[in-house]
N, CA, C and O atoms as CSV, one atom per row, in Angstrom:
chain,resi,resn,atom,element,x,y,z
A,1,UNK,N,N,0.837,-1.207,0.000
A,1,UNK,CA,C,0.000,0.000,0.000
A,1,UNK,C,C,0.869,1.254,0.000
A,1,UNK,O,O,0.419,2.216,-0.621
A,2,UNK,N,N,1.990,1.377,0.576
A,2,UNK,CA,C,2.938,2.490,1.363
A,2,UNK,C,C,3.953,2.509,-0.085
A,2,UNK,O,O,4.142,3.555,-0.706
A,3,UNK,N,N,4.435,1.453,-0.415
A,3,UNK,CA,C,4.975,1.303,-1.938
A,3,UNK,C,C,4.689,2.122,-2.755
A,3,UNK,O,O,5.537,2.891,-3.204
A,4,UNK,N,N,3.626,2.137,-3.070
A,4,UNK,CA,C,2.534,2.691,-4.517
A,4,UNK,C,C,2.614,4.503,-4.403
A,4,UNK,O,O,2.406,5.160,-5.423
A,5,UNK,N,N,2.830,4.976,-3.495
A,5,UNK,CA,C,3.017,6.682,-3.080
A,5,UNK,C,C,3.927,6.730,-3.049
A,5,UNK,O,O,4.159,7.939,-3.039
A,6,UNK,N,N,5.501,5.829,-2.998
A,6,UNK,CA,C,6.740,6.494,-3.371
A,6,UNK,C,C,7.546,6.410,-1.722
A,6,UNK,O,O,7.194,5.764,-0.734
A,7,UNK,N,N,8.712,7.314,-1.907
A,7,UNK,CA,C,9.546,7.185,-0.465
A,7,UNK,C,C,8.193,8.148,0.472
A,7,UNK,O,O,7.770,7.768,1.564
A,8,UNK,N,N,7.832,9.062,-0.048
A,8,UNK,CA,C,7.496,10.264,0.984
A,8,UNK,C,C,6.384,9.490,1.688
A,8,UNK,O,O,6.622,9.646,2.886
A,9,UNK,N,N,5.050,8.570,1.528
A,9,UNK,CA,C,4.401,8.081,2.043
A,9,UNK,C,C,5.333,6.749,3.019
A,9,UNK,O,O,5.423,6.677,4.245
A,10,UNK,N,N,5.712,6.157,2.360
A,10,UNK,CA,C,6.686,5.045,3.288
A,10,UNK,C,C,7.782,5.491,4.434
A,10,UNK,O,O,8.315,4.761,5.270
A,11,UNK,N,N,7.981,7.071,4.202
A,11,UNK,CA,C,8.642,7.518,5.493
A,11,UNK,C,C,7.719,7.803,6.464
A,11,UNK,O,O,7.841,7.581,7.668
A,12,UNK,N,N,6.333,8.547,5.618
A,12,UNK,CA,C,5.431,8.574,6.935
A,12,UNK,C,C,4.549,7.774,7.606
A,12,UNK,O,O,4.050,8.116,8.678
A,13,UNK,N,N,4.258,6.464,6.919
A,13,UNK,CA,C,3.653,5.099,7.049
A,13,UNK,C,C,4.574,5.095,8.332
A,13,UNK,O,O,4.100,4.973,9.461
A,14,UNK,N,N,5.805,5.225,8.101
A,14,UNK,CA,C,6.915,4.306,9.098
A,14,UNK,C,C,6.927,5.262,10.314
A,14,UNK,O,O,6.571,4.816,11.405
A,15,UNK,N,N,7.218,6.224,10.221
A,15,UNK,CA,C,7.031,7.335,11.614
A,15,UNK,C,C,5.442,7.312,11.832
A,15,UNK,O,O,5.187,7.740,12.958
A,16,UNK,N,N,4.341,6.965,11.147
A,16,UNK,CA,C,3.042,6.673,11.785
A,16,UNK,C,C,3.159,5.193,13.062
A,16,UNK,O,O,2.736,4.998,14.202
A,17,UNK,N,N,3.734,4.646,12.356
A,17,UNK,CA,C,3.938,3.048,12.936
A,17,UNK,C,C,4.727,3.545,14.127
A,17,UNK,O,O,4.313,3.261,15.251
A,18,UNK,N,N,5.911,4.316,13.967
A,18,UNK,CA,C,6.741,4.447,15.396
A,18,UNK,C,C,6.187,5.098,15.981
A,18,UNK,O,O,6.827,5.285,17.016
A,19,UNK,N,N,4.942,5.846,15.992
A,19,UNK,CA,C,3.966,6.632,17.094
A,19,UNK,C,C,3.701,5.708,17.550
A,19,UNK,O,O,4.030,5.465,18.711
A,20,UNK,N,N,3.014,4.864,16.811
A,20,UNK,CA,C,1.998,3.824,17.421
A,20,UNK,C,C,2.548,3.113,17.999
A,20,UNK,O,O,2.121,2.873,19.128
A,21,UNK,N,N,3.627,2.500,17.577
A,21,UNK,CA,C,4.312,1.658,19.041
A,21,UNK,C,C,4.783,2.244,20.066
A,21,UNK,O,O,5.234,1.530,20.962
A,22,UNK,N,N,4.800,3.200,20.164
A,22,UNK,CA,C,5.362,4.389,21.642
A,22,UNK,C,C,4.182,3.869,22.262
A,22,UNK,O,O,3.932,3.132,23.215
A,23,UNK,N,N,3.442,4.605,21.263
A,23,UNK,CA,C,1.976,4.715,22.392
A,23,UNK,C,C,0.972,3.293,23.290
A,23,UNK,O,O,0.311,3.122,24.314
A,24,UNK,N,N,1.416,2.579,22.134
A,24,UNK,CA,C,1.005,0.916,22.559
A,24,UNK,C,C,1.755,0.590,23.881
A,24,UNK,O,O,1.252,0.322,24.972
A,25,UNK,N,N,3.261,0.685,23.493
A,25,UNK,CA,C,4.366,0.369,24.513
A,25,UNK,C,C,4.234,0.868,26.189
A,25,UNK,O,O,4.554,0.309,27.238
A,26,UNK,N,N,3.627,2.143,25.893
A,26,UNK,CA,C,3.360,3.412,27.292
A,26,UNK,C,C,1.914,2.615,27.747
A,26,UNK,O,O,1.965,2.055,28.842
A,27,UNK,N,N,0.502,2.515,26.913
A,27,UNK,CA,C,-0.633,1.926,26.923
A,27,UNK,C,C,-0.594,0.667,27.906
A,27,UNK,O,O,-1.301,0.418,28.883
A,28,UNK,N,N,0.983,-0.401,27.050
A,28,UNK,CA,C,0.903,-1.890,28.259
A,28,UNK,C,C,2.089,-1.580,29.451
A,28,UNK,O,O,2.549,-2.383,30.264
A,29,UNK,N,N,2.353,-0.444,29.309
A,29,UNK,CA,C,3.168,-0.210,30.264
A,29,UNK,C,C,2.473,0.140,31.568
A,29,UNK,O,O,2.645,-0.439,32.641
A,30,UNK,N,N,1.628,1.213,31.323
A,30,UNK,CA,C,0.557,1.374,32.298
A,30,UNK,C,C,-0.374,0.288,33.162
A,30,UNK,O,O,-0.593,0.346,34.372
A,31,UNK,N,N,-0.841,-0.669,32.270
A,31,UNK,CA,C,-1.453,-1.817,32.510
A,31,UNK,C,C,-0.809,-2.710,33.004
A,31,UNK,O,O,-1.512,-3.455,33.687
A,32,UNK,N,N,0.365,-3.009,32.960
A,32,UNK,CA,C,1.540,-3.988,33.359
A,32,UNK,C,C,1.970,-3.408,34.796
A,32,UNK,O,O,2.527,-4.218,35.537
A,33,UNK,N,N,1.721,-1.705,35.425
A,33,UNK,CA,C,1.579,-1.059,36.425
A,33,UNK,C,C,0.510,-1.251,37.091
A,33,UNK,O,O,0.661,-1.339,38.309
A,34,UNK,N,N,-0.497,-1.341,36.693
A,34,UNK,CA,C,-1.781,-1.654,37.420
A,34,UNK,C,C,-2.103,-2.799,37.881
A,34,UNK,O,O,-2.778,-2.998,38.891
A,35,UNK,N,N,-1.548,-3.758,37.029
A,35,UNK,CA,C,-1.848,-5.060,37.575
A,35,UNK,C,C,-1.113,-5.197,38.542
A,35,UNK,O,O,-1.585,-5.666,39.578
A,36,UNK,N,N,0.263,-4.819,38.463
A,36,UNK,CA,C,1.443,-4.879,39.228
A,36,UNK,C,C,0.899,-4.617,41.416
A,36,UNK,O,O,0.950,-5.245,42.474
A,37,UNK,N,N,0.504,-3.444,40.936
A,37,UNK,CA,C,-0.257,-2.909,42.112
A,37,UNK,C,C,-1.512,-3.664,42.375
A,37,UNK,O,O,-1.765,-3.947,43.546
A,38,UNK,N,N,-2.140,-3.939,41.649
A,38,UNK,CA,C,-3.287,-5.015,42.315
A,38,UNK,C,C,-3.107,-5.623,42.552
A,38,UNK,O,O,-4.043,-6.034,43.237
A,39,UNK,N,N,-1.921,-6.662,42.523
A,39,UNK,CA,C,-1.311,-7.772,42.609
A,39,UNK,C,C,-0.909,-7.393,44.431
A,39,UNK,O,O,-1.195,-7.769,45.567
A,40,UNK,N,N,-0.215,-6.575,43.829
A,40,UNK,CA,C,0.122,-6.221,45.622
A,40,UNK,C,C,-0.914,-6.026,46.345
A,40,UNK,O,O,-1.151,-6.857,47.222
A,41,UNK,N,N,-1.444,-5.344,46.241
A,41,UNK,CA,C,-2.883,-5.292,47.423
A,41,UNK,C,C,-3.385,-6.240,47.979
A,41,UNK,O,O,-4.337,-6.075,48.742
């Protein structure tokens, strides 16, 4: 899909994707905190 638009779409396909894994990463990071603490309780 990212192919067919050339470099300029496939650089931003790819820095779209590295948002999204920040944000995923921070998302189960949080959750991996919460459980953490419920666990303790």
């Amino acid at each position: 899909m990212a192919s067919r638009c050339g470099v300029t779409c496939e650089d931003f396909s790819f820095v779209e994707m590295t948002n999204f894994a920040k944000i995923v990463s921070v998302i189960n990071t949080f959750k991996l905190l919460k459980s953490l603490t419920n666990i303790e309780r």
